[in-house]
C-alpha positions as CSV (number, residue, x, y, z in Angstrom):
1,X,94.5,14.8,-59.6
2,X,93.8,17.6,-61.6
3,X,90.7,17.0,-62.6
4,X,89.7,17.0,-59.2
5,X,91.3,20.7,-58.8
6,X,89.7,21.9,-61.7
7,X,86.6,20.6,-61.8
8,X,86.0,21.1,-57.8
9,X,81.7,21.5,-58.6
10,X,81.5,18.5,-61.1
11,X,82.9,16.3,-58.5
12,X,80.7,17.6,-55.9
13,X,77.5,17.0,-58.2
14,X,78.9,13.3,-59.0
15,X,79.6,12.8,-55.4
16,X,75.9,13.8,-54.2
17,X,74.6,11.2,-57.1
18,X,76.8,8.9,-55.9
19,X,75.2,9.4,-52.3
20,X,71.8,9.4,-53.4
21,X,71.8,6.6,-55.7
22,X,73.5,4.4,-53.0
23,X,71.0,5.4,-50.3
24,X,67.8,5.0,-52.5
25,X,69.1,1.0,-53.4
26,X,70.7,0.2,-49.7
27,X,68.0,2.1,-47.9
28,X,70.5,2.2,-45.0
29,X,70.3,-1.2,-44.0
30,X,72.8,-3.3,-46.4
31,X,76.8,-3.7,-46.8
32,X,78.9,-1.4,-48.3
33,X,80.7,-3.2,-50.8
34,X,76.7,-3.9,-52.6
35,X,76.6,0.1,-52.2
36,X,79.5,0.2,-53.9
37,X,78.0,-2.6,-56.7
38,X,74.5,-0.8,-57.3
39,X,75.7,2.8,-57.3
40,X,78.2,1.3,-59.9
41,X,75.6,-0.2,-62.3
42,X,73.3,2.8,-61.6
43,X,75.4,5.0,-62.8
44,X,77.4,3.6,-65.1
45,X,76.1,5.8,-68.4
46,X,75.7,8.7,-66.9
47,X,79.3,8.8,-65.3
48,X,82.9,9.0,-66.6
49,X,84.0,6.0,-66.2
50,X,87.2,7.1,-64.9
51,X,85.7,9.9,-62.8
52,X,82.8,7.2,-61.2
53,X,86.3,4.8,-60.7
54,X,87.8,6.9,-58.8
55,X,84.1,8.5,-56.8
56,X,83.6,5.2,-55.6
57,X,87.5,4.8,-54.7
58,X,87.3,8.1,-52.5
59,X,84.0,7.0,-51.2
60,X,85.1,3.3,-50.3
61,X,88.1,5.5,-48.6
62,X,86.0,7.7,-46.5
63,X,83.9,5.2,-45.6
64,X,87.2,2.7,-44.2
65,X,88.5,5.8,-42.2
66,X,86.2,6.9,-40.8
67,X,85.8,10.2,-42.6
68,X,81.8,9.8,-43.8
69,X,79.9,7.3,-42.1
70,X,77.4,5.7,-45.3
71,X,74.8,4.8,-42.8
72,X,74.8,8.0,-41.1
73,X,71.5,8.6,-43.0
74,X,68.2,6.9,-44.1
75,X,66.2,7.4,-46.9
76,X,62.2,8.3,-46.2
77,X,60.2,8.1,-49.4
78,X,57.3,10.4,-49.4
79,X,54.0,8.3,-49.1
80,X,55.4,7.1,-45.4
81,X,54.8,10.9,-44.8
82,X,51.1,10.6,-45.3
83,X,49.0,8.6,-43.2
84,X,46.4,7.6,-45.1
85,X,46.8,4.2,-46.2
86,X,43.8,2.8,-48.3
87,X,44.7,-1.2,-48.8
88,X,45.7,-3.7,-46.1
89,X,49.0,-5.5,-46.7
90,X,50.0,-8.6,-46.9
91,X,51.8,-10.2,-43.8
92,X,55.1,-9.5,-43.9
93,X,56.3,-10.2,-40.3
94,X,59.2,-12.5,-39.0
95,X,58.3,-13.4,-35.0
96,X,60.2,-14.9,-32.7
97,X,59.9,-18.7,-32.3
98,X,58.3,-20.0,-29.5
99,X,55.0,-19.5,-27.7
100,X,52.0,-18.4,-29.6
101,X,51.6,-15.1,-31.7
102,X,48.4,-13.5,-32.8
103,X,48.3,-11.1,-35.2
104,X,48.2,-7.2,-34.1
105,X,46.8,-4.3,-36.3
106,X,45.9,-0.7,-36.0
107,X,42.6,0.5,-35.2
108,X,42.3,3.2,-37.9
109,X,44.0,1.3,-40.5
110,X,41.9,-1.2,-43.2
111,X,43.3,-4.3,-41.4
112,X,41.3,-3.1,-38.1
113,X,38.5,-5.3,-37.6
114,X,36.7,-2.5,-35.8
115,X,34.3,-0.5,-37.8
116,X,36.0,2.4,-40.0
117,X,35.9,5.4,-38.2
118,X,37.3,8.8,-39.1
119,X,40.9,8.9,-37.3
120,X,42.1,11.2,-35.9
121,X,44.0,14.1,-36.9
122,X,47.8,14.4,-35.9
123,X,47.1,17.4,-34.0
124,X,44.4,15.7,-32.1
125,X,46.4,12.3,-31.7
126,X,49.2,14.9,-30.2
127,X,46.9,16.6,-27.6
128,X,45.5,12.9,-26.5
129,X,49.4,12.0,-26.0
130,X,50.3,14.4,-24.0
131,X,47.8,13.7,-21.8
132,X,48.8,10.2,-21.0
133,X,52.6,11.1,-20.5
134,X,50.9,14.1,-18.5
135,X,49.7,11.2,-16.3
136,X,52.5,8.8,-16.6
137,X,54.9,11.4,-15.3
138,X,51.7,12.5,-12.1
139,X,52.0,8.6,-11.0
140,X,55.8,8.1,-10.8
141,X,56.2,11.6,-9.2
142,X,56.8,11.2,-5.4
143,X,58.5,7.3,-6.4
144,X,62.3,7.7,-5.4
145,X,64.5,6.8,-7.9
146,X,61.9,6.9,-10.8
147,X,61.9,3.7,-13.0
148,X,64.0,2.1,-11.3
149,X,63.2,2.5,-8.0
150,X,62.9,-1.3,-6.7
151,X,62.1,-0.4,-2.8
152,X,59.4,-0.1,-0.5
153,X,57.8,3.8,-0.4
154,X,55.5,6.2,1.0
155,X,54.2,7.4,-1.9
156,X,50.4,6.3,-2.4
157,X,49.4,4.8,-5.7
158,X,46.6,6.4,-7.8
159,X,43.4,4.7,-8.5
160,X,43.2,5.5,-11.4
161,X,44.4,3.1,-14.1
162,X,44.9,4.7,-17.8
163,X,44.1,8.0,-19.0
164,X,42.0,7.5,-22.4
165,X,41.0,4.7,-24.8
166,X,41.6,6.9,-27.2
167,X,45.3,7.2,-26.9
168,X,45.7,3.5,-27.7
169,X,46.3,2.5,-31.1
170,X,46.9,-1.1,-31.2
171,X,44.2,-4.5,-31.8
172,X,44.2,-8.1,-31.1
173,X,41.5,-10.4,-31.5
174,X,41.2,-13.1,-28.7
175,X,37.9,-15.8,-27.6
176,X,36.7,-15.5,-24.9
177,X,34.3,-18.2,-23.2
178,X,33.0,-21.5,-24.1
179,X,32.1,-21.8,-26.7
180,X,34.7,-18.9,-27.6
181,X,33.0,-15.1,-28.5
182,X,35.4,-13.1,-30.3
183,X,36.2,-9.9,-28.8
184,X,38.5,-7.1,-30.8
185,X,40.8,-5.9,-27.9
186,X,43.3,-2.9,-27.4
187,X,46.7,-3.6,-25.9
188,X,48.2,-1.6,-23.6
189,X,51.5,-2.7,-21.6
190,X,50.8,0.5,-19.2
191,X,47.5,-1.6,-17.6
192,X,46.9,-4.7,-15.6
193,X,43.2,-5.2,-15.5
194,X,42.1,-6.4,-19.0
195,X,38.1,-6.2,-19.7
196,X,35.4,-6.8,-22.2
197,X,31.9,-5.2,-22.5
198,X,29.3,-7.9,-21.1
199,X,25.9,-8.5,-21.1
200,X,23.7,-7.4,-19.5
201,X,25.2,-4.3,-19.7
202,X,23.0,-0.7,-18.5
203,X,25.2,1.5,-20.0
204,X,27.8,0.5,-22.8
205,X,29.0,1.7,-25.8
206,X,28.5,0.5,-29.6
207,X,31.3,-2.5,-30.5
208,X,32.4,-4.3,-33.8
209,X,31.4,-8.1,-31.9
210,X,28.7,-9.0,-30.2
211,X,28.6,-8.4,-26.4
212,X,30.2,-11.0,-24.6
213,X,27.3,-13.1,-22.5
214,X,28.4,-14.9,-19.5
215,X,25.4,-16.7,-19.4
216,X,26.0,-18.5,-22.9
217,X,29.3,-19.4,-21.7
218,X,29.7,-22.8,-20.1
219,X,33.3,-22.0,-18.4
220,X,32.2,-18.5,-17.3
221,X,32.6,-17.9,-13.1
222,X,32.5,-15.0,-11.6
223,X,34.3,-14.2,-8.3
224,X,33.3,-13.9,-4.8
225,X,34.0,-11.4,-2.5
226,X,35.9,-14.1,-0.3
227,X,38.2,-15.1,-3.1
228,X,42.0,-14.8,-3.4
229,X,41.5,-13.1,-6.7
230,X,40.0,-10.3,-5.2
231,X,41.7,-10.2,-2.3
232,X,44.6,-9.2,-4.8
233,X,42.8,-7.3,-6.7
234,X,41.9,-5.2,-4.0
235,X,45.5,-5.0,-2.5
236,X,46.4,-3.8,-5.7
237,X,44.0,-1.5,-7.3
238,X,42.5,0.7,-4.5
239,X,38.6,1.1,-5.0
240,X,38.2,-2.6,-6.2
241,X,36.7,-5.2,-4.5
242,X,33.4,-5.6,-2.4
243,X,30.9,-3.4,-1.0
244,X,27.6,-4.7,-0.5
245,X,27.6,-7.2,-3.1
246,X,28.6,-10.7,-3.0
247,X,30.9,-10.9,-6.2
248,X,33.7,-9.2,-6.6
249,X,33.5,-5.9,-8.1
250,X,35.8,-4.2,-10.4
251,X,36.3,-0.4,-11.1
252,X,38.1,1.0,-14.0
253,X,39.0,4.9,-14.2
254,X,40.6,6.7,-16.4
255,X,42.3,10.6,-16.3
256,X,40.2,12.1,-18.5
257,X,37.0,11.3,-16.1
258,X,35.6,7.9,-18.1
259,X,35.0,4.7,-15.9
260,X,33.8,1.2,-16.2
261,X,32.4,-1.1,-13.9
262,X,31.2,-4.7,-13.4
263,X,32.3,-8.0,-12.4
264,X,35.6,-9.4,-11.9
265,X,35.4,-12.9,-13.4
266,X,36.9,-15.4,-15.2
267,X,36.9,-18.1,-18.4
268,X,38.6,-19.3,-21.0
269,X,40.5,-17.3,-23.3
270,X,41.9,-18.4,-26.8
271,X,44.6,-17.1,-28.3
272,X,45.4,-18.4,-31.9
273,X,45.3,-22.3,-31.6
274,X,46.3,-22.0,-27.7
275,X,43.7,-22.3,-25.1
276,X,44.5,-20.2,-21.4
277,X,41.9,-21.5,-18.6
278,X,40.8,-19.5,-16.1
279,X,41.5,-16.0,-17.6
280,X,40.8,-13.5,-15.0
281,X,39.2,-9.8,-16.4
282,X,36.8,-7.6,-15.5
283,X,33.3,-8.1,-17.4
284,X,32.0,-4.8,-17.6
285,X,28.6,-3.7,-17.1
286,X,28.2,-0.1,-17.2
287,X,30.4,3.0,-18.6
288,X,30.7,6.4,-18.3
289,X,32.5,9.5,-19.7
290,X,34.5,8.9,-23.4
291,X,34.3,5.2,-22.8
292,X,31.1,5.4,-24.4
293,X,32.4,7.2,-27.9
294,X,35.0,3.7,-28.1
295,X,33.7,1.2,-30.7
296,X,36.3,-1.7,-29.1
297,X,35.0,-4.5,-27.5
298,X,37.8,-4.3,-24.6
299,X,41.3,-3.7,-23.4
300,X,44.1,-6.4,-22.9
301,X,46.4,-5.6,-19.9
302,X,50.4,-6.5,-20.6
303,X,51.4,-4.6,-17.6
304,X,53.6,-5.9,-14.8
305,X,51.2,-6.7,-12.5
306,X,49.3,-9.4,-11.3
307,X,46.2,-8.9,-13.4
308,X,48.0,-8.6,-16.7
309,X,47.7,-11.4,-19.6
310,X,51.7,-11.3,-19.2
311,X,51.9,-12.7,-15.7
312,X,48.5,-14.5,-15.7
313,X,49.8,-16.9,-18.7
314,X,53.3,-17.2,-17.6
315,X,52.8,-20.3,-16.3
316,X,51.6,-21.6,-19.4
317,X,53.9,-19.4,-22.0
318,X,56.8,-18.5,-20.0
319,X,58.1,-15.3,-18.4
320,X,58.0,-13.6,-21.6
321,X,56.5,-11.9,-24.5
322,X,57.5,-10.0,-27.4
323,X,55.0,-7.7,-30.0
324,X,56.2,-6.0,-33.0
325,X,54.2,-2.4,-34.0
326,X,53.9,-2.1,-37.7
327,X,55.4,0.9,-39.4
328,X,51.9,1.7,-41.1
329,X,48.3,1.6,-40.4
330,X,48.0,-0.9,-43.5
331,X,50.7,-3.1,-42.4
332,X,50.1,-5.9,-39.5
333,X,52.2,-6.9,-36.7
334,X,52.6,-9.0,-34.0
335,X,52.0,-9.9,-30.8
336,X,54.1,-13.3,-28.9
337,X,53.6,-14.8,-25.8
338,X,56.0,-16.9,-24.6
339,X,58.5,-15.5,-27.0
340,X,62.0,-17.1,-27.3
341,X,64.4,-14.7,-26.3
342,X,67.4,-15.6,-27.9
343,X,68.5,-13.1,-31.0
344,X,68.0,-9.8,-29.3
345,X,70.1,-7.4,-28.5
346,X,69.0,-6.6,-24.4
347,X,69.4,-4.1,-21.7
348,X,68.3,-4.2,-17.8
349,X,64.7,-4.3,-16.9
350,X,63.9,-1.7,-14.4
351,X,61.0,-1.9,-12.5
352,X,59.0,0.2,-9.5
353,X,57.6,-1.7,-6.7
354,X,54.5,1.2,-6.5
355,X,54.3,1.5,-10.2
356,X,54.5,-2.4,-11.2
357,X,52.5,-2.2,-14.3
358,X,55.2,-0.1,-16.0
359,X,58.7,-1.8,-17.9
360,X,61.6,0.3,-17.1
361,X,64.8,1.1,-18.8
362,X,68.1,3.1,-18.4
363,X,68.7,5.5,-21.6
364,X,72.4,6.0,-21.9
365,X,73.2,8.2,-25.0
366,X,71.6,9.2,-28.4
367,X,73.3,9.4,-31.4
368,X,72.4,11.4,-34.6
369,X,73.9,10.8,-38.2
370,X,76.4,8.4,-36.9
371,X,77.9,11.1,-33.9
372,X,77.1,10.5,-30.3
373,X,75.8,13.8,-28.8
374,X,77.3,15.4,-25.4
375,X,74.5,14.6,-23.0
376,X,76.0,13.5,-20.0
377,X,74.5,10.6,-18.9
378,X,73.1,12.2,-15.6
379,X,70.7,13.5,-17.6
380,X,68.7,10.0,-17.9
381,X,68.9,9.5,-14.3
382,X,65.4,9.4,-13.7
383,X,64.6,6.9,-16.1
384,X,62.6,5.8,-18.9
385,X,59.7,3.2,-19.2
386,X,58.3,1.2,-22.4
387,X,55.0,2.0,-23.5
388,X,52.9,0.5,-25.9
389,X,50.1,3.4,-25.2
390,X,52.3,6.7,-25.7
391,X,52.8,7.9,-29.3
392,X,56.2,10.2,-29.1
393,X,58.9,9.3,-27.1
394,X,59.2,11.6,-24.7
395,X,63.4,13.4,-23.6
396,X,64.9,15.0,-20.2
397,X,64.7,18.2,-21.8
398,X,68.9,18.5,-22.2
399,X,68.5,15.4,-24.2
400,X,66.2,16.5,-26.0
401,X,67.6,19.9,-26.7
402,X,70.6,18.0,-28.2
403,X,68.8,15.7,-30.4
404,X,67.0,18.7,-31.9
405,X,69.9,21.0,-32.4
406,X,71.7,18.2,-34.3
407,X,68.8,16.6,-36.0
408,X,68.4,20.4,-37.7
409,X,72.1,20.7,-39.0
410,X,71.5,17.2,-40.8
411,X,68.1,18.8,-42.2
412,X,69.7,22.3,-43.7
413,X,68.5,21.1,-47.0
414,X,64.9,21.1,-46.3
415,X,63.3,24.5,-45.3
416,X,61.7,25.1,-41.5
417,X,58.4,24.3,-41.3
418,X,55.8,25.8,-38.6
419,X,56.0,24.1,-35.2
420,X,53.1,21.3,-35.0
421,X,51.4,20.7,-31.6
422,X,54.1,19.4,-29.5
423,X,56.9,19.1,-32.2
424,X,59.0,22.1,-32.6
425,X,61.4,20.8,-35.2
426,X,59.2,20.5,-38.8
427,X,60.5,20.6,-41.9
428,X,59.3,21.8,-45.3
429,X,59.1,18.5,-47.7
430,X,57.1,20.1,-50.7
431,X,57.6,18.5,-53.8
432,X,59.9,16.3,-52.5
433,X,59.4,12.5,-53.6
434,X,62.0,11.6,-51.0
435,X,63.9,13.1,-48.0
436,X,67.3,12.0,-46.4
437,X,67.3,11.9,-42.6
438,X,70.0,11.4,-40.3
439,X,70.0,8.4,-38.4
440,X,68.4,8.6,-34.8
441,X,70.5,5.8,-32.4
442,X,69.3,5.2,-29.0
443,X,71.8,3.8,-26.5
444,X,70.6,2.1,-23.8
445,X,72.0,0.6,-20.4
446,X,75.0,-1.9,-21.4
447,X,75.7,-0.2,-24.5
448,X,72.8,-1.4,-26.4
449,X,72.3,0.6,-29.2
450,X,68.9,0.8,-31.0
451,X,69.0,2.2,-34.5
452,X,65.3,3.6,-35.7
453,X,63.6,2.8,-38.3
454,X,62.8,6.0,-40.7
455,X,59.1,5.6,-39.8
456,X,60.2,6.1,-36.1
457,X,62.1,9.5,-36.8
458,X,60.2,11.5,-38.6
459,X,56.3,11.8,-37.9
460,X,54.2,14.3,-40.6
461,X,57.2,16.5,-41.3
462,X,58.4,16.8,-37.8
463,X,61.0,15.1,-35.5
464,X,58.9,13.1,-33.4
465,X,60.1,13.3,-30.1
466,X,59.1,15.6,-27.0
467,X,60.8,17.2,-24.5
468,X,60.0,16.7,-21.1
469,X,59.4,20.1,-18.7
470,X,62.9,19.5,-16.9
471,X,65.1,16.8,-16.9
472,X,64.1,15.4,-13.6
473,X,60.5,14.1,-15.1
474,X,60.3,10.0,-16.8
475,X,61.2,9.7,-20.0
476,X,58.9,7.6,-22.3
477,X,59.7,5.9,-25.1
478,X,56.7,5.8,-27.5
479,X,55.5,3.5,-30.1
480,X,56.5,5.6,-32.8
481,X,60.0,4.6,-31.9
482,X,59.2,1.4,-31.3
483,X,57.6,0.6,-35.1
484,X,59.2,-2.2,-36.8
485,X,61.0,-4.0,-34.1
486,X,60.2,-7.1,-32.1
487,X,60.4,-5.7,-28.7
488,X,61.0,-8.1,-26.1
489,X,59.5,-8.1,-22.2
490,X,61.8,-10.8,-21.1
491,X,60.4,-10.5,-17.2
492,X,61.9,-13.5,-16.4
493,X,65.5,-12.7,-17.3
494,X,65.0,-9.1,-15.9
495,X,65.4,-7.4,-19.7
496,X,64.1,-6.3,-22.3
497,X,65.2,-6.9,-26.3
498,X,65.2,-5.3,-29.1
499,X,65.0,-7.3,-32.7
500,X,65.3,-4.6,-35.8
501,X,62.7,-5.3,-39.1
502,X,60.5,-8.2,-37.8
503,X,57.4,-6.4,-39.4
């Protein structure tokens, strides 16, 4: 052994080869005995091959004791650090069997079938996001026992129903009607009422399809006021309902001030090759506010409620469905309704009897570059919900404190960078072609452990999580976090799934 003593800094060179060329080939996600096998052919010239015999010896060691944990950090090339993506890919997603999937893109990426618009910047993407957890965290205050608070309460329900179009991200494109008019919807699992633009309409904005007309539809009926569909939509969404009209009417507001309004009706709605009858939304026929700067032809509801395209076709899909939110804006995904959920790894559903739209869960632990950190789990008490709508994944403060504090002492090789909106923790990658980052692992109720996708860490140059103002307030878990898994809303089974790399 000693070459080892005197040749201390050659072996610490070899060794961080060793690591990087095993990293760039596995990209965190295969065995460690084909680790072993590429960094072996790799580096087989450049190497002693002695000195690389017994590297990968020491490393195979470390690795069975315990002593360095090879997946303990992912490998981020530099072009996911830029969001600009200027072709759309080819499919590349692995659904669940079962039910019917359509595909899901973007709305600023080239798959969108919206018309291209400027996107946003990150900064302005950030102040839109903390709006809507702003809100979330306003409409479960007052609800005992947060998420996953299942009893009867005082607390009155806001009107309101979303806070901004323009903190949703997501597209499907549905028929609606006989025969079918395609409409480009967003998705958002935080609403119930879904709704399309309709004709005639006195104030609406500019949209990539035509205006859906009710009056070319031959399935098209719009409710009356004596209905049981409004009835419910009434006990459900204060403000809707009748006044002086005979059909029912339906109001949609949103926290930043914009509103729709119009009809509450129904038809038939195709999804892919599956036809649902009697699809109940809202056809809208005037807007106000920054619903008028949207270029979307609707919104699809996945929410818990009653209104939602989730409970409306369970009867015809099942009690489930699954979507999958694609690590670029050139890349598609997925969304599944009536997804099979066998394969996923699943915690407890938790869900609010004056909240019902939202899809609860109990965050456990977090663990960074292979270590659990101390956060003890009273910290998560209040909960955390699944949303499709929120970008960053927002932490009780504590937690998020820890996450931070060791996310930075994996990240000593890369200078600080200035703090970013809401992130605090940036990093300097100039000139680098490719960064190693620790591995972000959230735990969830029944020790289900969730291990993020690069793309789901690191967002620009900064840790993309938030910290919530105390540790008291909802956590969120964005769709930054979510990118690359198939994410299951198993409703029926009370649980929800997670699948890693479907798209």
């Amino acid at each position: 052994m000693l070459v080892f003593t005197n040749h201390n800094r050659i072996i610490r060179y070899y060794f961080y080869l060793l690591f990087i060329y095993t990293h760039a080939y596995e990209s965190m996600q295969g065995s460690h005995s084909e680790a072993a096998a590429h960094c072996i052919s790799a580096m087989a010239s450049s190497i002693p091959k002695l000195l690389l015999l017994l590297l990968c010896t020491y490393l195979h060691t470390l690795v069975a004791h315990g002593g360095y944990d090879l997946q303990s950090y992912k490998v981020l090339h530099a072009g996911a650090l830029k969001s600009a993506t200027i072709n759309c890919s080819q499919p590349k997603v692995t659904p669940s069997s079962g039910g019917v999937t359509v595909p899901l893109h973007n709305r600023h990426g080239p798959c969108s079938p919206v018309p291209s618009t400027k996107a946003p910047t990150l900064e302005e993407m950030l102040r839109r996001d903390q709006l809507r957890a702003a809100y979330i965290t306003r409409k479960y205050s007052g609800v005992k026992g947060g998420a996953g608070d299942v009893e009867q309460s005082d607390v009155t329900v806001p009107t309101t129903l979303g806070t901004s179009l323009g903190t949703l991200e997501y597209l499907i494109t549905v028929g609606i009607g006989s025969p079918a008019m395609t409409q480009t919807m967003l998705i958002d699992t935080g609403s119930d009422v879904s709704w399309v633009q309709c004709k005639p309409c006195s104030q609406c904005h500019t949209q990539a399809d035509s205006l859906f007309d009710p009056s070319s539809s031959s399935t098209y009926s719009a409710f009356p006021c004596s209905s049981s569909a409004c009835a419910q939509l009434r006990r459900s969404h204060q403000g809707n309902g009748c006044s002086s009209r005979s059909q029912c009417q339906y109001i949609v507001k949103y926290g930043d001030g914009s509103s729709g309004t119009g009809t509450y009706s129904s038809d038939k709605l195709v999804l892919g090759s599956s036809t649902v009858k009697n699809f109940q939304f809202g056809c809208s026929q005037s807007e106000s506010g920054n619903l008028l700067k949207d270029q979307t032809d609707g919104l699809m509801g996945l929410g818990g409620g009653a209104q939602s395209l989730a409970t409306q076709t369970a009867g015809t899909f099942g009690k489930a469905f699954s979507y999958c939110l694609p690590p670029t804006t050139g890349s598609p995904g997925f969304l599944t309704l009536g997804a099979a959920t066998s394969g996923f790894v699943k915690t407890p559903m938790l869900r609010s009897s004056q909240v019902p739209a939202y899809y609860g869960v109990r965050l456990q632990a977090i663990r960074v570059g292979g270590k659990q950190l101390s956060i003890p789990t009273s910290v998560f008490s209040a909960g955390s919900i699944m949303d499709s709508g929120t970008i960053i994944t927002r932490l009780p403060a504590t937690a998020y404190s820890a996450l931070s504090s060791a996310f930075k002492a994996g990240m000593k090789q890369y200078p600080p960078a200035q703090p970013m909106g809401i992130f605090d923790t940036c990093f300097d990658f100039s000139g680098q072609s490719s960064v190693s980052i620790p591995t972000v692992v959230l735990v969830f109720s029944g020790g289900v452990a969730v291990n993020l996708a690069s793309d789901g860490i690191i967002l620009g140059s900064c840790l993309a999580f938030a910290a919530n103002s105390d540790d008291s307030s909802l956590g969120i878990i964005g769709n930054v976090q979510q990118r690359t898994l198939e994410v299951l809303y198993d409703v029926g089974g009370g649980a929800v799934g997670f699948k890693a790399g479907a798209c």
